[in-house]
KEKE-3310 file (N, C-alpha, C; in steps of 0.2 Angstrom, whole numbers, plus 5000, padded with zeros to 4 digits):
npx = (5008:5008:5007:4997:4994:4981:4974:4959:4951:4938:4926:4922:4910:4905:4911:4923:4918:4921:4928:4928:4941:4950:4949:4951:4966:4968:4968:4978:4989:4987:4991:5003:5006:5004:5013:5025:5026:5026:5039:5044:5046:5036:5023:5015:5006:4990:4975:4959:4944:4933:4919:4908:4899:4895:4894:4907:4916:4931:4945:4958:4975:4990:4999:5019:5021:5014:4999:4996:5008:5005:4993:4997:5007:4996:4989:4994:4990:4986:4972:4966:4971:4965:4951:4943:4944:4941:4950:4951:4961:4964:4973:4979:4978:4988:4992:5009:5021:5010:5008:5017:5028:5031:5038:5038:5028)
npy = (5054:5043:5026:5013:4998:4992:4978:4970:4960:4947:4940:4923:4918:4908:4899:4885:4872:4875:4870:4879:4880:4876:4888:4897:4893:4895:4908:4913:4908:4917:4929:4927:4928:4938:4947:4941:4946:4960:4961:4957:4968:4971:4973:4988:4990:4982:4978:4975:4976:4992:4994:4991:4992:4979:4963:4956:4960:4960:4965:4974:4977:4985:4985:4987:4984:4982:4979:4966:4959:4961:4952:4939:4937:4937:4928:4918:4918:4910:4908:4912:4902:4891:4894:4902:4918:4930:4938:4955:4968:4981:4995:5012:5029:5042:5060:5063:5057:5059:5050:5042:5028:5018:5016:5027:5034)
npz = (4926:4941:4945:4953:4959:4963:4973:4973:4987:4985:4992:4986:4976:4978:4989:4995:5008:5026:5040:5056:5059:5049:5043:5052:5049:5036:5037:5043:5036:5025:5028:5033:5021:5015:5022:5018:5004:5007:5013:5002:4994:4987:4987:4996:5005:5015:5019:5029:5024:5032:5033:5022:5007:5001:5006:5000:4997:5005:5006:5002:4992:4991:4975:4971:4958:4941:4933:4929:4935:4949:4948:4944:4957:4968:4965:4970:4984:4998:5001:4990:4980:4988:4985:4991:4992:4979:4966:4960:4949:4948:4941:4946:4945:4952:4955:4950:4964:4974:4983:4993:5001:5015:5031:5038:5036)
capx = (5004:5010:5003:4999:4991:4976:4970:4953:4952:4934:4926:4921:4902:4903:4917:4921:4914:4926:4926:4932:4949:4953:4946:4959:4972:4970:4968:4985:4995:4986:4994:5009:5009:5004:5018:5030:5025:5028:5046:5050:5047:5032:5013:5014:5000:4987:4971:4952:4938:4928:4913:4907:4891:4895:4899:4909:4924:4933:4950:4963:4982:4991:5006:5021:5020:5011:4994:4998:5012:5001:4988:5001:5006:4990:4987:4997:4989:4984:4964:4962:4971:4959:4944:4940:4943:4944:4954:4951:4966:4963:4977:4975:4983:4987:4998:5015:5022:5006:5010:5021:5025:5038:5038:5039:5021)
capy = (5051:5039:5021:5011:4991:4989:4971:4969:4954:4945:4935:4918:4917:4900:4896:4880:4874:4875:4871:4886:4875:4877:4893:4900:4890:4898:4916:4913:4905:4923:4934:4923:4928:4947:4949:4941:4953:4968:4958:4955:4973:4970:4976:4994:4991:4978:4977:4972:4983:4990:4997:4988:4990:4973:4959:4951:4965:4960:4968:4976:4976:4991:4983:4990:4981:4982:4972:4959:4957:4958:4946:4933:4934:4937:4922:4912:4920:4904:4910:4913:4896:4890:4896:4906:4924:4930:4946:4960:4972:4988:5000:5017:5033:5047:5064:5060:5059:5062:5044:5040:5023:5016:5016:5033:5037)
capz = (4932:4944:4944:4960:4959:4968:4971:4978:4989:4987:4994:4981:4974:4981:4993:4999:5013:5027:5047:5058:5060:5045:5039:5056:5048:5030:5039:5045:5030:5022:5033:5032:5016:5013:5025:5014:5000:5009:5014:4994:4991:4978:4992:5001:5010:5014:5026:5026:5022:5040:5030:5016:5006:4997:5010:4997:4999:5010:5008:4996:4994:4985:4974:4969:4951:4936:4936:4926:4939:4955:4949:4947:4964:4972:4963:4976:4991:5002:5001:4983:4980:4991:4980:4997:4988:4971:4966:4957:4949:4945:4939:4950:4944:4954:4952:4953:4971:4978:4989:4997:5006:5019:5039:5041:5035)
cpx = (5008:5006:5004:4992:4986:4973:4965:4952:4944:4931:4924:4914:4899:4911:4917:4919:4919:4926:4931:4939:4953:4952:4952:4967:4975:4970:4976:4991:4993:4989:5000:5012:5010:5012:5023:5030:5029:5035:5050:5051:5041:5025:5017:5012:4995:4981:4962:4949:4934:4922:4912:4900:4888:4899:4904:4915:4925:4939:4953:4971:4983:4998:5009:5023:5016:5004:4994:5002:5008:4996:4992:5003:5001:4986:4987:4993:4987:4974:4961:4964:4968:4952:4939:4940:4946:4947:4951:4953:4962:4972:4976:4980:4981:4995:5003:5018:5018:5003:5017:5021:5032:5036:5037:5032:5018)
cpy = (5045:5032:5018:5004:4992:4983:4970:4960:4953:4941:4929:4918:4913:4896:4889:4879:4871:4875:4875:4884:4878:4883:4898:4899:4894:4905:4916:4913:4914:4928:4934:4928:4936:4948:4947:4944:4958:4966:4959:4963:4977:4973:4982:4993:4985:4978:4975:4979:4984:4990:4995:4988:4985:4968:4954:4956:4964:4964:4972:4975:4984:4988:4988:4987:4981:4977:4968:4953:4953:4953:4940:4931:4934:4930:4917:4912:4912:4903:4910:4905:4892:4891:4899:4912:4924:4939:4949:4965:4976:4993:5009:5022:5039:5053:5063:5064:5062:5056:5043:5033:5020:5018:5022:5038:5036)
cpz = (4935:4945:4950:4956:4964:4966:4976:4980:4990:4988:4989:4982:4978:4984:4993:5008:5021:5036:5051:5060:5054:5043:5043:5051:5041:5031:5041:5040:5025:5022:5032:5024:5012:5016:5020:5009:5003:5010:5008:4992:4988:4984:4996:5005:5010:5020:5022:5025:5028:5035:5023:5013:5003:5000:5007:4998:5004:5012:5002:4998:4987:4987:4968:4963:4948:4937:4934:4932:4946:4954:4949:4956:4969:4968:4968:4982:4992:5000:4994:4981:4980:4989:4986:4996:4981:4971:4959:4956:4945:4943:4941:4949:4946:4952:4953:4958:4975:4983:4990:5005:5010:5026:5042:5040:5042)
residu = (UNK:UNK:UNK:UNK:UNK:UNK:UNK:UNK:UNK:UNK:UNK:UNK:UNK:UNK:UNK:UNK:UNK:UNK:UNK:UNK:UNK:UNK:UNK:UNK:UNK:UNK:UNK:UNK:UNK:UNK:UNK:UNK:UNK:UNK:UNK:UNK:UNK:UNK:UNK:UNK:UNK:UNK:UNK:UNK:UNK:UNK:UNK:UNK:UNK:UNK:UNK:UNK:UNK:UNK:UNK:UNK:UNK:UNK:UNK:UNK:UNK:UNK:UNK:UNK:UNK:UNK:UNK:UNK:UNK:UNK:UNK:UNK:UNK:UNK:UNK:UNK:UNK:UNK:UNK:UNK:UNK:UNK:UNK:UNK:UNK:UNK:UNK:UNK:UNK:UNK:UNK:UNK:UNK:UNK:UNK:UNK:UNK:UNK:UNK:UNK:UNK:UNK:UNK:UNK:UNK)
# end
């Protein structure tokens, strides 16, 4: 079986409280920062969730390291830092070679 990181990005029980200045500011630096993921090699893929039946989902990321690994670096994100989401690594195994990731998907 093939192994793939999912880390649920959600939202904090109890965020801090934050004026939409800042809240832009920290959506930006997040972005900032998935992107460099996908840069170092380490995220596939990365986006929010449309349809949610639990307003606390707000997104996922699928990494290409072990979970141990991806919670480390999703540790860094700006937002979880921030005690504005918390993550959630699951380990997700599918038939071997039945993903495939890179520009050409």
């Amino acid at each position: 079986m093939d192994a793939h990181t999912l880390v649920l990005l959600m939202r904090a029980a109890d965020p801090p409280q934050l004026d939409e200045d800042a809240v832009d500011a920290l959506q930006a630096q997040h972005l900032a920062f998935l992107q460099a993921r996908r840069d170092d090699g380490v995220m596939a893929a990365a986006g929010p969730f449309r349809d949610r039946a639990d307003e606390r989902w707000r997104g996922m990321c699928i990494y290409l390291v072990d979970r141990e690994r991806a919670l480390e670096l999703a540790s860094d994100d700006p937002m979880v830092r921030a005690g504005w989401l918390e993550l959630l690594a699951l380990t997700w195994l599918t038939r071997p070679g039945e993903l495939s990731y890179g520009p050409e998907l």
